[in-house]
MOPAC internal coordinates of N, CA, C and O (Angstrom, degrees):
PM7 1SCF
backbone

  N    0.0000 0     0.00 0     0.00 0    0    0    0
  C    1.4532 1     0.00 0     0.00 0    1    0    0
  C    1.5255 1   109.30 1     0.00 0    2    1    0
  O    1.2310 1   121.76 1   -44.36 1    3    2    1
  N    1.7026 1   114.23 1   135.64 1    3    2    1
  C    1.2315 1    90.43 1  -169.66 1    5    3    2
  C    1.8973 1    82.84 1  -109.60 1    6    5    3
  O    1.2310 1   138.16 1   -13.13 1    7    6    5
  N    1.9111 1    82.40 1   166.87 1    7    6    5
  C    2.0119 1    86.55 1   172.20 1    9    7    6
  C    1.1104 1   114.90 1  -111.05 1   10    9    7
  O    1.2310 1   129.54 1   -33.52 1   11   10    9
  N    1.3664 1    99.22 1   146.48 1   11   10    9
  C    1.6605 1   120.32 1   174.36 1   13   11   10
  C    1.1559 1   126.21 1     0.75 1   14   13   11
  O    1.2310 1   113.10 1   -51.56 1   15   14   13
  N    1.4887 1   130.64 1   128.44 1   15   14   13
  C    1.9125 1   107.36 1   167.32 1   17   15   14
  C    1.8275 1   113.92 1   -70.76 1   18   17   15
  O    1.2310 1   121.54 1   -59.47 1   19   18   17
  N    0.8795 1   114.65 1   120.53 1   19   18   17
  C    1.7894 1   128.11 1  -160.52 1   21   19   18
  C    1.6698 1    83.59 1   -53.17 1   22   21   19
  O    1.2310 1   122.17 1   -38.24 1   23   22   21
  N    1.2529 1   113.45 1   141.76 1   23   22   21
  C    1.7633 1   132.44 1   178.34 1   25   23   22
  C    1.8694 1    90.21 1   -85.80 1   26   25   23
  O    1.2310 1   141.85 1   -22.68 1   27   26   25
  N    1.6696 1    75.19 1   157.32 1   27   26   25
  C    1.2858 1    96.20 1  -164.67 1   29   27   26
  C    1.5773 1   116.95 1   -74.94 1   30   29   27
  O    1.2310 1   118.46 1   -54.81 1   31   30   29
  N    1.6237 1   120.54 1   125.19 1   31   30   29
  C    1.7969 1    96.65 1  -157.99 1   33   31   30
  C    1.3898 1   109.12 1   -61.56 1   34   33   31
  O    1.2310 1   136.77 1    -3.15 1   35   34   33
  N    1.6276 1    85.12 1   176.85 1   35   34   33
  C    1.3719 1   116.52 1  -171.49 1   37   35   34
  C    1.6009 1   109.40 1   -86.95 1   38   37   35
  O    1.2310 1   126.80 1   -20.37 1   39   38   37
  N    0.8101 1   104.52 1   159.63 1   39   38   37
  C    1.7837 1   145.52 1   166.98 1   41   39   38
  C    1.9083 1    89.62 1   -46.37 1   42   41   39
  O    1.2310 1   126.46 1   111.89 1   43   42   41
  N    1.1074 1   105.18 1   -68.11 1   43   42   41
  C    2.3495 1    93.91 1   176.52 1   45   43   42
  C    2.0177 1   101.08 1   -59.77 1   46   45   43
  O    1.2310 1   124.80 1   128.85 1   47   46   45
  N    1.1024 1   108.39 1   -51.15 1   47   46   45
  C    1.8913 1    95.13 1  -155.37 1   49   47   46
  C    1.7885 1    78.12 1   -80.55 1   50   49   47
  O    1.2310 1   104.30 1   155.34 1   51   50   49
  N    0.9067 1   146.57 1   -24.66 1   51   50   49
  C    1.7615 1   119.32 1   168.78 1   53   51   50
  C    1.6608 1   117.86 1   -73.87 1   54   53   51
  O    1.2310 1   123.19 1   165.68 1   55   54   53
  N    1.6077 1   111.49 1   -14.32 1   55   54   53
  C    1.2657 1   117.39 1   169.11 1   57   55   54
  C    1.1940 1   118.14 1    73.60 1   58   57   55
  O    1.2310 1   123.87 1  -140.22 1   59   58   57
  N    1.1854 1   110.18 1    39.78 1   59   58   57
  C    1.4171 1   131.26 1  -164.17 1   61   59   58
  C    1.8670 1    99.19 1   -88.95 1   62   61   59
  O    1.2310 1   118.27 1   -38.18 1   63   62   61
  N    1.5359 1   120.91 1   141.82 1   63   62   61
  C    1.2369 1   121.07 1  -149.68 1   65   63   62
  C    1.6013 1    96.37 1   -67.61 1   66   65   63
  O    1.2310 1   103.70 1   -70.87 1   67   66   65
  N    1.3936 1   147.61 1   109.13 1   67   66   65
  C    1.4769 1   150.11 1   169.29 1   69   67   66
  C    1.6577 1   113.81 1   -28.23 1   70   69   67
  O    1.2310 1   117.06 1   144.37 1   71   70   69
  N    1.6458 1   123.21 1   -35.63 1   71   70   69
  C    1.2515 1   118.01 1   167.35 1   73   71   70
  C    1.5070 1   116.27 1   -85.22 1   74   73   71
  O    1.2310 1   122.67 1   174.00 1   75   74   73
  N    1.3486 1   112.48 1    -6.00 1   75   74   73
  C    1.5033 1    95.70 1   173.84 1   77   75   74
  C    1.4785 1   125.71 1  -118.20 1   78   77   75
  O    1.2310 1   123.56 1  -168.78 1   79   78   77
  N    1.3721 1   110.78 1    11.22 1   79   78   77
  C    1.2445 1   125.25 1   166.16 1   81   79   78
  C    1.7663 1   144.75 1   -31.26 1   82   81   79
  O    1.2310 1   136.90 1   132.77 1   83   82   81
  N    1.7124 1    84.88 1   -47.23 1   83   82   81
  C    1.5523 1    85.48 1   169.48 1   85   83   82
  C    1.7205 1   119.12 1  -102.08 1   86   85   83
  O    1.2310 1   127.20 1  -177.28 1   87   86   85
  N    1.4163 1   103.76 1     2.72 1   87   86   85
  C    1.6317 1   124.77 1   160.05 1   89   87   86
  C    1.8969 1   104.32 1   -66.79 1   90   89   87
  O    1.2310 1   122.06 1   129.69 1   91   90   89
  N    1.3486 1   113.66 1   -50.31 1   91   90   89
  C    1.5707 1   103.74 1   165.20 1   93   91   90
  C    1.1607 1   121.72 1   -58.49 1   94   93   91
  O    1.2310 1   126.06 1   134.65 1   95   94   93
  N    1.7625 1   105.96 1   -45.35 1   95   94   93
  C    1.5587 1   100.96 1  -169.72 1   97   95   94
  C    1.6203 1    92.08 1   -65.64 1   98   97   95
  O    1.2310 1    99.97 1    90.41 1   99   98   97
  N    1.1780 1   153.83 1   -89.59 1   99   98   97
  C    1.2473 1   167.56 1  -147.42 1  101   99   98
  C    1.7308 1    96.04 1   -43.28 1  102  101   99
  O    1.2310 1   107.33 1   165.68 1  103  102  101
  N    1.0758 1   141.22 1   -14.32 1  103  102  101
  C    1.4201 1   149.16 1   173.43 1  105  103  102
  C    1.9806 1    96.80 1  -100.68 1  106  105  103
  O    1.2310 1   122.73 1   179.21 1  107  106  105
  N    1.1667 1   112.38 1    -0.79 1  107  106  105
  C    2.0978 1   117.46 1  -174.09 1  109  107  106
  C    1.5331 1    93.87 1    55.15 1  110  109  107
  O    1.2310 1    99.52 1  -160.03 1  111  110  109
  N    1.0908 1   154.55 1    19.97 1  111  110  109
  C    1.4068 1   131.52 1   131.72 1  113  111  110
  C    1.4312 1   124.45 1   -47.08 1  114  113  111
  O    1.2310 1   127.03 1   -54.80 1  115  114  113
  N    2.1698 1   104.08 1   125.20 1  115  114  113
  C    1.6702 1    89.09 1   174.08 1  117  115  114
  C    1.5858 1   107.62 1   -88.83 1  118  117  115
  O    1.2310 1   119.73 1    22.94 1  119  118  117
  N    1.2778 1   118.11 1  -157.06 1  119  118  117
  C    1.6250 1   119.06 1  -165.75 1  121  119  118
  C    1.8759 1   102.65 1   -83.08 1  122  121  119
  O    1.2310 1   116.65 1   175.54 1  123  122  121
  N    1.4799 1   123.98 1    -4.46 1  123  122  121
  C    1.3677 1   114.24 1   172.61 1  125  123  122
  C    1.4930 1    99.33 1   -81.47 1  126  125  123
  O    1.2310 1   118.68 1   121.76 1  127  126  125
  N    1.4582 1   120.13 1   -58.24 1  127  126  125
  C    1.4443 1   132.62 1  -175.96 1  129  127  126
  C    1.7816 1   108.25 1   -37.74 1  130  129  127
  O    1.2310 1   132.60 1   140.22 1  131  130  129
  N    1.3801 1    93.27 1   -39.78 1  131  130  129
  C    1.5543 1   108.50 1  -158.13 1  133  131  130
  C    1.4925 1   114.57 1   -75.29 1  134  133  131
  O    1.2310 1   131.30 1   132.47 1  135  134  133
  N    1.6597 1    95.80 1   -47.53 1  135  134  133
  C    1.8032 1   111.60 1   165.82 1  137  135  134
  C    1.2381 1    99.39 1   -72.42 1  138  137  135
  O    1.2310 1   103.02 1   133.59 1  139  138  137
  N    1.0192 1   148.77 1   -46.41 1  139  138  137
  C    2.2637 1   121.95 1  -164.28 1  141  139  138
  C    1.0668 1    72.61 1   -93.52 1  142  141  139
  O    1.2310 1    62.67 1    73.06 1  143  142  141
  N    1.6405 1   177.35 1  -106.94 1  143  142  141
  C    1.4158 1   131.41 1  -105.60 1  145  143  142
  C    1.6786 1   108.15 1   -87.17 1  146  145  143
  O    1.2310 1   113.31 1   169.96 1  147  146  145
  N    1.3264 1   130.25 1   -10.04 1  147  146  145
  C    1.5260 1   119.51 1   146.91 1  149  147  146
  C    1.3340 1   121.07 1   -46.32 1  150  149  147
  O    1.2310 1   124.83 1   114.66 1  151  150  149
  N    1.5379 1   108.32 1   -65.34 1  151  150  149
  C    1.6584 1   119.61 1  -173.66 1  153  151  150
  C    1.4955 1   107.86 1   -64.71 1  154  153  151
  O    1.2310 1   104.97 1   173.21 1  155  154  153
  N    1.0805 1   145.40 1    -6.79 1  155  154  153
  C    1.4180 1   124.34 1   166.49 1  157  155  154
  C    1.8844 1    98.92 1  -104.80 1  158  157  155
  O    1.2310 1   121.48 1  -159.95 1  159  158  157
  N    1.7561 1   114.78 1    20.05 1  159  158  157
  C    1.2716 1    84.62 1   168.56 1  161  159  158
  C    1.4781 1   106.53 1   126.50 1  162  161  159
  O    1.2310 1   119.68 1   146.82 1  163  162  161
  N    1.1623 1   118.21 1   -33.18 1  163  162  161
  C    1.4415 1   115.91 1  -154.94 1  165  163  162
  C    1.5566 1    88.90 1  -103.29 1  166  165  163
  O    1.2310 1   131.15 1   -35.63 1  167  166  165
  N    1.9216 1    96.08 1   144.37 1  167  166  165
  C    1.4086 1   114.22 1   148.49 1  169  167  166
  C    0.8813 1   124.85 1  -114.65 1  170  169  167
  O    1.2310 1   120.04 1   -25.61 1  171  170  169
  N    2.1393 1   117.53 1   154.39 1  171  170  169
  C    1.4353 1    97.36 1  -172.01 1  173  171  170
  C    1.2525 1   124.57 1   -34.77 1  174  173  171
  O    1.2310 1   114.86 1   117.46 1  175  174  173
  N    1.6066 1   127.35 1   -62.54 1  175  174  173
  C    1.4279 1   131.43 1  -178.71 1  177  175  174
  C    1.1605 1   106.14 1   -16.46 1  178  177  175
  O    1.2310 1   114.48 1   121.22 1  179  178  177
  N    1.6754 1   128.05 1   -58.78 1  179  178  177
  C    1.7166 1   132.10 1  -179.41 1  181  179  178
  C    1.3309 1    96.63 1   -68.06 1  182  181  179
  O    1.2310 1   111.27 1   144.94 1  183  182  181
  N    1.1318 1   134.04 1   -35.06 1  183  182  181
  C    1.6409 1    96.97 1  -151.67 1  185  183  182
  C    1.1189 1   114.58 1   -96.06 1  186  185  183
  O    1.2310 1   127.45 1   168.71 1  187  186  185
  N    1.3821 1   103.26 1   -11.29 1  187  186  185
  C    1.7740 1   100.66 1   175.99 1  189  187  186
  C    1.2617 1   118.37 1   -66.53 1  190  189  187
  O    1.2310 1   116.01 1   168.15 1  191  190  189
  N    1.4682 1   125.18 1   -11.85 1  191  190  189
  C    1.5757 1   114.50 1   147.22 1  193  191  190
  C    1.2409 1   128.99 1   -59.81 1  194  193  191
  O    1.2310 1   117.23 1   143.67 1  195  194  193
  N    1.3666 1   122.88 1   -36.33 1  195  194  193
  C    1.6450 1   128.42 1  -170.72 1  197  195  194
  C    1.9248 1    99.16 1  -108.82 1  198  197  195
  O    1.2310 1   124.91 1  -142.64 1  199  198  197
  N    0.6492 1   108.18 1    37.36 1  199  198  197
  C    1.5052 1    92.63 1  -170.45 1  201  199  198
  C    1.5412 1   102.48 1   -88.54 1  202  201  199
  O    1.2310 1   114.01 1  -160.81 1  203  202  201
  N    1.0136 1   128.94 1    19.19 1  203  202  201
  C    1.5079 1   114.97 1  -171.18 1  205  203  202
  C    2.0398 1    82.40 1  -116.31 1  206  205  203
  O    1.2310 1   120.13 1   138.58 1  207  206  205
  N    1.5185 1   117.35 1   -41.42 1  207  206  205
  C    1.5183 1   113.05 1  -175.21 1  209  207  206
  C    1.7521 1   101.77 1   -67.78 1  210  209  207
  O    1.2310 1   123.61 1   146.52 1  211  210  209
  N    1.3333 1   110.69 1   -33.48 1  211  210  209
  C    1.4922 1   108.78 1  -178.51 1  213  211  210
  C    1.8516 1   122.32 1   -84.39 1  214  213  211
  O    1.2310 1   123.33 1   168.36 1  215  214  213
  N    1.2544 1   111.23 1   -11.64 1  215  214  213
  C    1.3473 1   123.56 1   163.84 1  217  215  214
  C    1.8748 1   106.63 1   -81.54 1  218  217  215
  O    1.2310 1   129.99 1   135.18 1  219  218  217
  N    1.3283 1    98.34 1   -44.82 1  219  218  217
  C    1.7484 1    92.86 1  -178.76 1  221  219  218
  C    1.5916 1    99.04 1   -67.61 1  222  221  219
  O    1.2310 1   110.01 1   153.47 1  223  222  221
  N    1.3557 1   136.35 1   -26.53 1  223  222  221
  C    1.3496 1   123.21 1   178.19 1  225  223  222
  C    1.5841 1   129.12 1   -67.57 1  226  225  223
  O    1.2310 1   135.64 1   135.14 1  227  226  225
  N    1.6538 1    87.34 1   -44.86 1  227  226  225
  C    1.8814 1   102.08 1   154.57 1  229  227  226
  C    1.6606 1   113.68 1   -55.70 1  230  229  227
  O    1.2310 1   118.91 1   158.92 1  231  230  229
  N    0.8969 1   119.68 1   -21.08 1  231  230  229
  C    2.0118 1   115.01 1  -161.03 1  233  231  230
  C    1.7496 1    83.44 1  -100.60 1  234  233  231
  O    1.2310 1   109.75 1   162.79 1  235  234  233
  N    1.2942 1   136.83 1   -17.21 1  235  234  233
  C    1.7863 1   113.41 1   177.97 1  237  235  234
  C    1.4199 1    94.78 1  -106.36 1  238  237  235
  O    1.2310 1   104.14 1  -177.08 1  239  238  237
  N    1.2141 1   146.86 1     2.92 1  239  238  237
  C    1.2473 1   129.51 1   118.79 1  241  239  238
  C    1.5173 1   134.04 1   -48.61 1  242  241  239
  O    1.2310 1   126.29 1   127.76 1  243  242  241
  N    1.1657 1   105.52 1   -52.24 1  243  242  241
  C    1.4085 1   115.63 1   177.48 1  245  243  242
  C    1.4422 1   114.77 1   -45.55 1  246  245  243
  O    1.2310 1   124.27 1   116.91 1  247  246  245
  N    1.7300 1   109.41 1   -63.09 1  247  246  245
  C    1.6541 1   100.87 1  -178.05 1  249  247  246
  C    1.1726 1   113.44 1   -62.40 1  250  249  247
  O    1.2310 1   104.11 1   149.86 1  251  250  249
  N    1.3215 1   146.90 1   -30.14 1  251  250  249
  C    1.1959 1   138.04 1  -178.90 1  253  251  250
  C    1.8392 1   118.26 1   -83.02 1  254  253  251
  O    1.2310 1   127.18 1  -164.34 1  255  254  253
  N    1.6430 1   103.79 1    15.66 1  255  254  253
  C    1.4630 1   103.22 1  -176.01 1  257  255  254
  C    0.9597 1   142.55 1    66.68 1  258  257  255
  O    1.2310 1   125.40 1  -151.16 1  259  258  257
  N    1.4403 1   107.22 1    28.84 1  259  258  257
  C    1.6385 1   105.90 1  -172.48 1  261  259  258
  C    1.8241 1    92.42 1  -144.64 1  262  261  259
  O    1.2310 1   124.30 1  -128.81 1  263  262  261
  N    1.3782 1   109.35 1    51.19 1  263  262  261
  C    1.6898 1   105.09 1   136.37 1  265  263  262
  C    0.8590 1   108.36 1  -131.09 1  266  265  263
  O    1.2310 1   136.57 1   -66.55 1  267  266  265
  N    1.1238 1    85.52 1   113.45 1  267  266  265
  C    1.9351 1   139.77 1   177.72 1  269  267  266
  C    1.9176 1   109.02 1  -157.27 1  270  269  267
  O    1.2310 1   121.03 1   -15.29 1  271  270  269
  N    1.2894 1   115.63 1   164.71 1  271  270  269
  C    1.2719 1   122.55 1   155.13 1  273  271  270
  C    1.1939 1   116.17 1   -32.17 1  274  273  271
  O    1.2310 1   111.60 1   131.95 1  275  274  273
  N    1.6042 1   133.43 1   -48.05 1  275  274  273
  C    1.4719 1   133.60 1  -161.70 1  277  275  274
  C    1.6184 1    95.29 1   -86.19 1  278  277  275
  O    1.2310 1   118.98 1   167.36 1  279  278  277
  N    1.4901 1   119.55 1   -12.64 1  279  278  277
  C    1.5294 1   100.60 1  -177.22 1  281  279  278
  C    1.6650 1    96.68 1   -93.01 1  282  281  279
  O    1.2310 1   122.91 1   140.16 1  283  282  281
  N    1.5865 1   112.03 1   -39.84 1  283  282  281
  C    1.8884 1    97.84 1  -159.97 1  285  283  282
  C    2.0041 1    85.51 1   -61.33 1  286  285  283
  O    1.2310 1   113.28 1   169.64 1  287  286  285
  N    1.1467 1   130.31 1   -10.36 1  287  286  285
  C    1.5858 1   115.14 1  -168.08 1  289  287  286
  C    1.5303 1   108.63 1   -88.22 1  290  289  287
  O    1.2310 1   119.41 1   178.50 1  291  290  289
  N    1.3654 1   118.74 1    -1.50 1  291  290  289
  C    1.5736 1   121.79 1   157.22 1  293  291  290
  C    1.1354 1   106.05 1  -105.70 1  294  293  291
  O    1.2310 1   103.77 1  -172.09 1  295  294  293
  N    1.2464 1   147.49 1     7.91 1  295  294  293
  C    1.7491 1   140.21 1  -178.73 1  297  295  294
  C    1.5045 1    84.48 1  -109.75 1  298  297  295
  O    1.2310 1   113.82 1   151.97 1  299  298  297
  N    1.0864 1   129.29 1   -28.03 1  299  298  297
  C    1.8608 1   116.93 1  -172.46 1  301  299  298
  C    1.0717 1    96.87 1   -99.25 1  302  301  299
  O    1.2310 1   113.55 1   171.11 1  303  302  301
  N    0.9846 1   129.81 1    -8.89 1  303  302  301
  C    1.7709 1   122.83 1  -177.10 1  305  303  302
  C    1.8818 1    99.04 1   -88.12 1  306  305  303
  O    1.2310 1   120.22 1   146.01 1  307  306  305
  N    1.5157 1   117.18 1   -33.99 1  307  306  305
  C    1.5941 1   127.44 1   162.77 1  309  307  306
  C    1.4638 1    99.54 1   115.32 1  310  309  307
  O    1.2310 1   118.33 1  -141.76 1  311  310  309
  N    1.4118 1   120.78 1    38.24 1  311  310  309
  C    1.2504 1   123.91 1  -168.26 1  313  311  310
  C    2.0972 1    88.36 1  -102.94 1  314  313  311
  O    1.2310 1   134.79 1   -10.01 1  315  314  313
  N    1.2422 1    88.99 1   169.99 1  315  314  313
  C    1.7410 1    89.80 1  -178.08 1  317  315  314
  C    1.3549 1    92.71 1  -122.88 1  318  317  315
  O    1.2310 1   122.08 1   -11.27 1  319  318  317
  N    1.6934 1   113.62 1   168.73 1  319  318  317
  C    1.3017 1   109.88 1  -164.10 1  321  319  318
  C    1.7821 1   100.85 1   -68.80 1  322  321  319
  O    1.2310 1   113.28 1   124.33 1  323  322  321
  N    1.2550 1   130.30 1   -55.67 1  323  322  321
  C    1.2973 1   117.11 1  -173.39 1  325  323  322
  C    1.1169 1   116.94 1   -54.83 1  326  325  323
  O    1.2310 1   118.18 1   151.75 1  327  326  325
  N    1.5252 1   121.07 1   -28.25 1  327  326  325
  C    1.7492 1   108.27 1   173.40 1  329  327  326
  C    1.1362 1   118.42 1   -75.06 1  330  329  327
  O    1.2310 1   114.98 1   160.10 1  331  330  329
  N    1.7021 1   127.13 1   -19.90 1  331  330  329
  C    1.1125 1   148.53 1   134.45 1  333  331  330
  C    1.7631 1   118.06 1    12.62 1  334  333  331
  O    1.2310 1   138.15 1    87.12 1  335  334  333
  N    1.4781 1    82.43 1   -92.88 1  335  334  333
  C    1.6833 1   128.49 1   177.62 1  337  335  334
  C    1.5082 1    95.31 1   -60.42 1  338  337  335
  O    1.2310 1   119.43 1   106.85 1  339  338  337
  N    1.2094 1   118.69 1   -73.15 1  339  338  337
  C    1.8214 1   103.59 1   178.92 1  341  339  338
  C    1.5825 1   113.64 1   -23.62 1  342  341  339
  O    1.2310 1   127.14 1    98.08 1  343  342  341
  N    1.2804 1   103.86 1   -81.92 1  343  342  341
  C    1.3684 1   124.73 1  -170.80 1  345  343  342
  C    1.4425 1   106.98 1   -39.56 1  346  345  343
  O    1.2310 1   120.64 1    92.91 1  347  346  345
  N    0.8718 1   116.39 1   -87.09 1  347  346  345
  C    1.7905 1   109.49 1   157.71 1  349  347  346
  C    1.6427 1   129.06 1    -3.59 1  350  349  347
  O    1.2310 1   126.24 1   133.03 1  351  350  349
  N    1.4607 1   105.60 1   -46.97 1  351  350  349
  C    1.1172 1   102.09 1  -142.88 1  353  351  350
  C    1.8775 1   102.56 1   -83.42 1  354  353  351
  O    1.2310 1   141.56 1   162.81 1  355  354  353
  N    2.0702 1    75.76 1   -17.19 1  355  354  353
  C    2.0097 1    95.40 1  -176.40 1  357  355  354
  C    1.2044 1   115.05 1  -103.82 1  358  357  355
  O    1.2310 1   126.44 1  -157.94 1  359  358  357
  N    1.6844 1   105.22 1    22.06 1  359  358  357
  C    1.9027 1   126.17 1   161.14 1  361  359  358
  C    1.2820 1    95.82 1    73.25 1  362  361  359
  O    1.2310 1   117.49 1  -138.08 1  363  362  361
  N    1.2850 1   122.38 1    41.92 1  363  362  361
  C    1.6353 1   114.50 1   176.98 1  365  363  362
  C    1.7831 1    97.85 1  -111.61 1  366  365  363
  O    1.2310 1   110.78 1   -50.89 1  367  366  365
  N    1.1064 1   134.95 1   129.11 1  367  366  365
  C    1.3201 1   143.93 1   170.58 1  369  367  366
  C    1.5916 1   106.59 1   -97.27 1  370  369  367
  O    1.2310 1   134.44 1   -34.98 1  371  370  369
  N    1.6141 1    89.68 1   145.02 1  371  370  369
  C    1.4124 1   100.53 1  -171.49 1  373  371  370
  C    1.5202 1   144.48 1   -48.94 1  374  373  371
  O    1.2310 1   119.74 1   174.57 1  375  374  373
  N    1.6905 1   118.10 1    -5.43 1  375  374  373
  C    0.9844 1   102.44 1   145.57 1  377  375  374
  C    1.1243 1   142.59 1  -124.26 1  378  377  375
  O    1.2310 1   116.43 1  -156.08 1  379  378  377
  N    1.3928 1   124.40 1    23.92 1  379  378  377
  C    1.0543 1   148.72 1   101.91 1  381  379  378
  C    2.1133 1   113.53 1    -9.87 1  382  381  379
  O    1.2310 1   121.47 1    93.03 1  383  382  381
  N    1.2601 1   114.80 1   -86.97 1  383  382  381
  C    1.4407 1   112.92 1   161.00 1  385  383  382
  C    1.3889 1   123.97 1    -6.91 1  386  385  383
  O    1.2310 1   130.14 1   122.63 1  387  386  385
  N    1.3565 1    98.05 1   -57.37 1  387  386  385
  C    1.7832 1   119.55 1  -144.59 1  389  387  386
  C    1.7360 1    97.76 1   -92.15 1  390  389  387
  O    1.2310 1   123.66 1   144.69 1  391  390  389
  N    1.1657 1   110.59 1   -35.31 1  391  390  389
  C    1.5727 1   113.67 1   159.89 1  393  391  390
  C    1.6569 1   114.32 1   -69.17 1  394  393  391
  O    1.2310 1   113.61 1   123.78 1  395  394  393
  N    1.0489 1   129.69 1   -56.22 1  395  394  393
  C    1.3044 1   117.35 1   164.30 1  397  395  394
  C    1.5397 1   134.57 1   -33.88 1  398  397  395
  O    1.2310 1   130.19 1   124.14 1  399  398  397
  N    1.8105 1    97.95 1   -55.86 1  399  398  397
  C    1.2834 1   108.44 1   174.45 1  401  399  398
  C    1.8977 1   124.24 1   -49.67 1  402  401  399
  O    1.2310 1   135.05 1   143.46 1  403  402  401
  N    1.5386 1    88.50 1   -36.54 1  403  402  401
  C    1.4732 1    95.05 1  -169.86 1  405  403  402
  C    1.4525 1   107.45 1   -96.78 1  406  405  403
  O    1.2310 1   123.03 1  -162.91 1  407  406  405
  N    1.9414 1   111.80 1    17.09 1  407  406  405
  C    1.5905 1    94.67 1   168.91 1  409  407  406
  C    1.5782 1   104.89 1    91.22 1  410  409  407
  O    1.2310 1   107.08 1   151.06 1  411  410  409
  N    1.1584 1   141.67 1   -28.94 1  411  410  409
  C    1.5889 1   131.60 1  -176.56 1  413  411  410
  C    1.2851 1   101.58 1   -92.95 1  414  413  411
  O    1.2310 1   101.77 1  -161.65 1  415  414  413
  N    1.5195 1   150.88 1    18.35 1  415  414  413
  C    1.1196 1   142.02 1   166.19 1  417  415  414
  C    1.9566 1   113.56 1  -143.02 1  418  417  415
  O    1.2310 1   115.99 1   -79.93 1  419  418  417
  N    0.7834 1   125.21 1   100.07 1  419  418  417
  C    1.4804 1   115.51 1   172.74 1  421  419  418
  C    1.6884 1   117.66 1   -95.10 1  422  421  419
  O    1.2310 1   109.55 1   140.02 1  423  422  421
  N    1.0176 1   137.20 1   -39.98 1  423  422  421
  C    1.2117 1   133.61 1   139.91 1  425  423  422
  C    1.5492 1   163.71 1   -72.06 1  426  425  423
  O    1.2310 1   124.89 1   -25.07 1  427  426  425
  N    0.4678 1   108.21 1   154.93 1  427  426  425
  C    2.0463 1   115.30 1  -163.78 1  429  427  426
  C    1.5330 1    97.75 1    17.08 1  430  429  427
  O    1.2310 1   120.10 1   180.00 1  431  430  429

């Protein structure tokens, strides 16, 4: 038997602010869109000006599969999606990455 493809998280495991939730939904942000334009800052009130630059930022995450928790945790760490995807791809997790990047780690 095979299981389910797991639904896409929620609005709590992205940690998305609980009072402003249906202010995203009511702006059509889902809870990936909603968490990376929280975490760099923005509230709905802000984002409904930029929401078309902050939805295209969610969608090059998206094609490459990583909105989810494990992707907003390389966009807050300041990684970009292709450095992203590198890092990943050579089983290195993000903080791991983020020490490299900044020079305090050169090995494994």
């Amino acid at each position: 038997m095979t299981s389910p493809t797991p639904a896409l998280e929620d609005w709590e495991t992205l940690r998305v602010h609980p009072a402003q939730v249906e202010e995203w939904k009511r702006l059509g942000f889902d809870p990936f869109e909603a968490a990376l334009a929280q975490g760099d800052g923005f509230t709905p009130a802000v984002a409904v000006h930029c929401r078309r630059q902050l939805r295209s930022t969610a969608d090059r995450w998206r094609r490459v599969g990583l909105d989810s928790a494990d992707g907003l945790r390389w966009h807050r760490a300041g990684f970009g999606v292709k450095e992203a995807t590198r890092w990943r791809s050579l089983g290195v997790d993000v903080e791991v990455a983020r020490e490299r990047k900044a020079g305090y780690r050169t090995t494994g």
